[in-house]
C-alpha positions as CSV (number, residue, x, y, z in Angstrom):
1,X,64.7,117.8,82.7
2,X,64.7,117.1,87.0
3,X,63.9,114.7,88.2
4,X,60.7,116.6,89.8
5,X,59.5,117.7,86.4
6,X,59.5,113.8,86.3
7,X,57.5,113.3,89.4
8,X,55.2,116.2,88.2
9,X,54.3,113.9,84.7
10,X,52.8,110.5,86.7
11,X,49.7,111.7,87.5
12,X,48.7,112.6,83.7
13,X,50.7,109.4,82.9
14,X,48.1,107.4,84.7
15,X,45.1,108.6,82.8
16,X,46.7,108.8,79.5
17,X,46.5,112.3,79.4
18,X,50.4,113.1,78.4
19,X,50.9,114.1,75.1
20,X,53.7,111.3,73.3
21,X,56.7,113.6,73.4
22,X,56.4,113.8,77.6
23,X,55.2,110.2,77.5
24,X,58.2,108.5,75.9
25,X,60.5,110.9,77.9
26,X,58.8,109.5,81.3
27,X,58.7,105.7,79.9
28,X,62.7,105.9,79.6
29,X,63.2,107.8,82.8
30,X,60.4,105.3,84.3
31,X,63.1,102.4,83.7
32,X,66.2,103.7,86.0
33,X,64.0,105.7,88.3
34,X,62.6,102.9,91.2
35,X,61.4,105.6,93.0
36,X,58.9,107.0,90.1
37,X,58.0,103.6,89.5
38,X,56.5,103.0,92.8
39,X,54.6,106.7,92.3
40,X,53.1,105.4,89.4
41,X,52.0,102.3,90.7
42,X,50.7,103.9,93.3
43,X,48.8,106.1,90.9
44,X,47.4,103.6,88.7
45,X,45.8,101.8,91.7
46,X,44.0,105.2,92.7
47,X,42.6,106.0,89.1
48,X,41.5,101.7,88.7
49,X,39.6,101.8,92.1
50,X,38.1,105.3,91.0
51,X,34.6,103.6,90.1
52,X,34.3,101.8,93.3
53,X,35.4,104.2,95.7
54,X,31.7,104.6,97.7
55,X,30.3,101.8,99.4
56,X,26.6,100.5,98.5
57,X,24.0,100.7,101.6
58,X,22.0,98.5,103.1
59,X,18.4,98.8,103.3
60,X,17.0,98.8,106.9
61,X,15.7,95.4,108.1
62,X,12.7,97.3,108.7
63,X,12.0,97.9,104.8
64,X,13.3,94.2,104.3
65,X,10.6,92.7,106.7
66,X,7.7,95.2,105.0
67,X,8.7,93.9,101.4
68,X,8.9,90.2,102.8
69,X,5.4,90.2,103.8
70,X,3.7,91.8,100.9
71,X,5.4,89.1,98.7
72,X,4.0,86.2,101.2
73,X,0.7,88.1,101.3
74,X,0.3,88.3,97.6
75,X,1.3,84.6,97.4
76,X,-1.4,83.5,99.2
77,X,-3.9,85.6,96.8
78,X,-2.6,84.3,93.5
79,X,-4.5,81.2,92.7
80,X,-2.3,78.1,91.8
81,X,-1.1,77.9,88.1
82,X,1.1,75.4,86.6
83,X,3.0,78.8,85.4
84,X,6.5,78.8,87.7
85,X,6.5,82.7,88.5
86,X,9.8,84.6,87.7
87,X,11.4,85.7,90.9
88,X,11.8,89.2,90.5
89,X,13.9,91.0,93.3
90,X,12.7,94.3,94.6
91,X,15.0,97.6,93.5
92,X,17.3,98.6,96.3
93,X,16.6,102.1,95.9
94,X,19.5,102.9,98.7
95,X,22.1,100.7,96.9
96,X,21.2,102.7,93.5
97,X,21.7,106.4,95.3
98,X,25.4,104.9,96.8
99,X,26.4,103.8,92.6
100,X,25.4,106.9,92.1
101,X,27.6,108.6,94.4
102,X,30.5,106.7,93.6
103,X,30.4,107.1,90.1
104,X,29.6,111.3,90.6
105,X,32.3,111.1,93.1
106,X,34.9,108.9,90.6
107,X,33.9,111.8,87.9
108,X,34.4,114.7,90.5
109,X,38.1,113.1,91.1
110,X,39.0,112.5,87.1
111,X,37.8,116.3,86.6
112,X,39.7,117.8,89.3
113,X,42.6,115.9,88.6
114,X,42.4,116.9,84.7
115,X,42.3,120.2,85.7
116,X,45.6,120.1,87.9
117,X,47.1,118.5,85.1
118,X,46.1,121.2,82.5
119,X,47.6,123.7,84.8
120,X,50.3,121.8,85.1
121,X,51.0,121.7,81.5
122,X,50.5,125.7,81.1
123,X,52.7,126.4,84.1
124,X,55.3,124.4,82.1
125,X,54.6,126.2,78.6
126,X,55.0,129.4,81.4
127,X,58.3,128.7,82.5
128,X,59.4,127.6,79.3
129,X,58.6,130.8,77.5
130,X,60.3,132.6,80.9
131,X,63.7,131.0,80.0
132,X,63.3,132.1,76.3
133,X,62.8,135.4,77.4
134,X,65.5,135.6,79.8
135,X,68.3,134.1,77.1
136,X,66.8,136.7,74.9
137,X,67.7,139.4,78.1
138,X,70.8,138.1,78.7
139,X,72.1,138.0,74.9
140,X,70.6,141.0,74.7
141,X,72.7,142.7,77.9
142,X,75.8,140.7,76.6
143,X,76.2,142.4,73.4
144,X,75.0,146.1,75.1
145,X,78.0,145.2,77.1
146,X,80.3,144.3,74.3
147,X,79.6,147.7,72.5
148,X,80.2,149.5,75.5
149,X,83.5,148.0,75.6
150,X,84.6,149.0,72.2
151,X,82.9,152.1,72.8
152,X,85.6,152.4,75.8
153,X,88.4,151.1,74.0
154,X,88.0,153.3,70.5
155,X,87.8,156.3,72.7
156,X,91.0,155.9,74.7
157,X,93.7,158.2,73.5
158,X,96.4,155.9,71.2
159,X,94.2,152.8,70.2
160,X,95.8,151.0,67.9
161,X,93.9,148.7,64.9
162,X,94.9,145.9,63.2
163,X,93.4,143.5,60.4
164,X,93.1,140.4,60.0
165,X,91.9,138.4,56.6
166,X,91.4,135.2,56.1
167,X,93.7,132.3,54.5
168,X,92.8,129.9,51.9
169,X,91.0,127.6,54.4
170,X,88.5,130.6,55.2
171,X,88.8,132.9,52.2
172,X,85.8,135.2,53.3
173,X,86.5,135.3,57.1
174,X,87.8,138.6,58.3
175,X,88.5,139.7,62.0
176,X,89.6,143.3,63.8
177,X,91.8,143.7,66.5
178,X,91.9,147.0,68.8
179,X,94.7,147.0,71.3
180,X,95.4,150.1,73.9
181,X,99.0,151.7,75.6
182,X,98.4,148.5,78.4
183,X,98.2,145.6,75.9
184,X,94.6,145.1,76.6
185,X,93.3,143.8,73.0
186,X,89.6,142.9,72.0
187,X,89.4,140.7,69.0
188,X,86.3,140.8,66.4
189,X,85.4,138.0,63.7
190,X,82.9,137.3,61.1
191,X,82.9,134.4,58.5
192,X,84.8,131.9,60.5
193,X,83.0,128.4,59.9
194,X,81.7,126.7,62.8
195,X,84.2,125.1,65.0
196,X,83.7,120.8,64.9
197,X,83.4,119.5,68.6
198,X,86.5,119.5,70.5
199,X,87.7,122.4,68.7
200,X,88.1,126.2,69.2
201,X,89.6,128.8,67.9
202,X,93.2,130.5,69.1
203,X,94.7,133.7,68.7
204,X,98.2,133.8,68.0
205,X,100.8,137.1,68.9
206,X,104.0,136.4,66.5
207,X,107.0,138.0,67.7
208,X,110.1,137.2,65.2
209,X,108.3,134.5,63.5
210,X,107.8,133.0,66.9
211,X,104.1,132.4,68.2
212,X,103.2,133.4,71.5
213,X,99.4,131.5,72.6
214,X,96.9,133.7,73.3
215,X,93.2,132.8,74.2
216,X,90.8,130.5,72.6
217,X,87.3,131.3,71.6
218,X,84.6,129.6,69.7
219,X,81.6,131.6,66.8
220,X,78.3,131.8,66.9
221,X,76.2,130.6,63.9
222,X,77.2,133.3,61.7
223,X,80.8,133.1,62.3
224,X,80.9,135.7,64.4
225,X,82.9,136.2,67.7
226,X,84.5,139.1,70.5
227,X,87.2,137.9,72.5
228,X,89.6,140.0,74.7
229,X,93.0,139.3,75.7
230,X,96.2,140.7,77.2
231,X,99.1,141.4,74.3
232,X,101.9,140.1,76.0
233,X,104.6,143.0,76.5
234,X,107.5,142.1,73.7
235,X,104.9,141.7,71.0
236,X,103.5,145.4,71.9
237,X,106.2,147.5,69.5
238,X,105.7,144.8,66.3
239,X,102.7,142.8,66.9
240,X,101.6,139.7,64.0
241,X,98.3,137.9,65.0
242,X,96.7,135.0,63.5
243,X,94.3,132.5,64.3
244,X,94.3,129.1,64.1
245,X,91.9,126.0,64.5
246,X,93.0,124.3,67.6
247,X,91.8,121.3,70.7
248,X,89.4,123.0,73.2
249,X,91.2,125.2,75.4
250,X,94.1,125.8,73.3
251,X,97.5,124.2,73.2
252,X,100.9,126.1,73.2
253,X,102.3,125.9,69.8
254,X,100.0,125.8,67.1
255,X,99.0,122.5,65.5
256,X,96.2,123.3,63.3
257,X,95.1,125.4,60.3
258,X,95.5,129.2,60.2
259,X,92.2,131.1,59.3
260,X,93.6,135.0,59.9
261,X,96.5,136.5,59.7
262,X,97.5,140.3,59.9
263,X,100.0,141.7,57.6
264,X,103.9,141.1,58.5
């Protein structure tokens, strides 16, 4: 997540309107990021001042002398009691219309502000669903690309095939190997187990019991892999491959386990 998609969070933050997956995402960015601290602060004063943003008005001094004197008028027309009267203060009609207008205005601003954050939240859930799509495209194109290639490669005149079945430590993997007249090899799997972290597969040419590295290469969920590489030139007339479980980026004499091997 950017730092933007961040920024993009305060406002709903500020009136509780983030759902509590986003919200404890922002709280822990919230901590390192001084900047977005600021933001929200400067946020939580706007929404807090929200009922009072209109001021009240005055009432002319006109309307002020006018209910003066009717008071004092009807004072002198009420007969003395030993009652003390209860002051009562005329309604400022004028100051009533400006709560008004704050609090319609305050309500305008929360609605308007919801609304950017709903749109907010379904441009999100857009672009989200955008970068399934296109990872679904690109996998998609990837393996059209692949079968192309061995498409390519089966068709070119003197292919050559080789097996490879797996050893005791992977009993049910199994991999193909197609290499042409140039060396140019393209490597198949299934029923390799998932490679721990730091870990990859390599393939292996053995030339007189010697073995040559060739690349590394990691599976997909089902064990599954393609891989191409170059068959180095002195392993092209008797060719042995295997594959061993090996650091990240390979190493070049084999240390690990072997999980294929083709016949000797």
């Amino acid at each position: 997540m950017t730092h933007q998609d961040y920024k993009e969070m305060i406002p709903a933050h500020a009136l509780s309107a983030l759902d509590a997956t986003d919200d404890r995402l922002l709280t822990v960015h919230l901590a390192d990021c001084a900047e977005c601290r600021r933001e929200l602060e400067d946020w939580g004063q706007t929404t807090s001042s929200l009922a009072f943003a209109a001021e009240p008005l005055e009432p002319s001094n006109q309307l002020r002398d006018r209910i003066l004197t009717q008071v004092r008028n009807e004072s002198k027309e009420v007969p003395k009691s030993n009652v003390i009267p209860i002051a009562r203060n005329p309604r400022n009609a004028w100051s009533s219309f400006g709560s008004l207008g704050a609090i319609a205005a305050a309500l305008l601003f929360v609605a308007l502000l919801l609304y950017v954050v709903l749109l907010w939240k379904e441009n999100r859930a857009i672009t989200n669903e955008a970068k399934q799509l296109r990872a679904e495209i690109e996998k998609t194109q990837k393996n059209l690309d692949t079968q192309a290639k061995l498409i390519q490669m089966f068709a070119k005149p003197g292919t050559q095939f080789a097996e490879l079945t797996g050893m005791p430590t992977a009993p049910n993997a199994s991999a193909k190997l197609a290499y042409d007249k140039t060396g140019h090899a393209m490597v198949m799997t299934s029923g390799l187990p998932t490679p721990p972290a730091g870990k990859e597969y390599q393939l292996w040419f053995i030339v007189g019991g010697k073995p040559m590295p060739g690349k590394t290469f990691s599976t997909d969920p089902q064990g599954k892999a393609m891989m191409e590489d170059q068959i180095p030139a002195v392993a092209m007339n008797s060719p042995v491959f295997a594959v061993t479980l090996e650091p990240k980026n390979g190493v070049p004499s084999p240390t690990g386990d072997m999980y294929l091997r083709s016949g000797s």
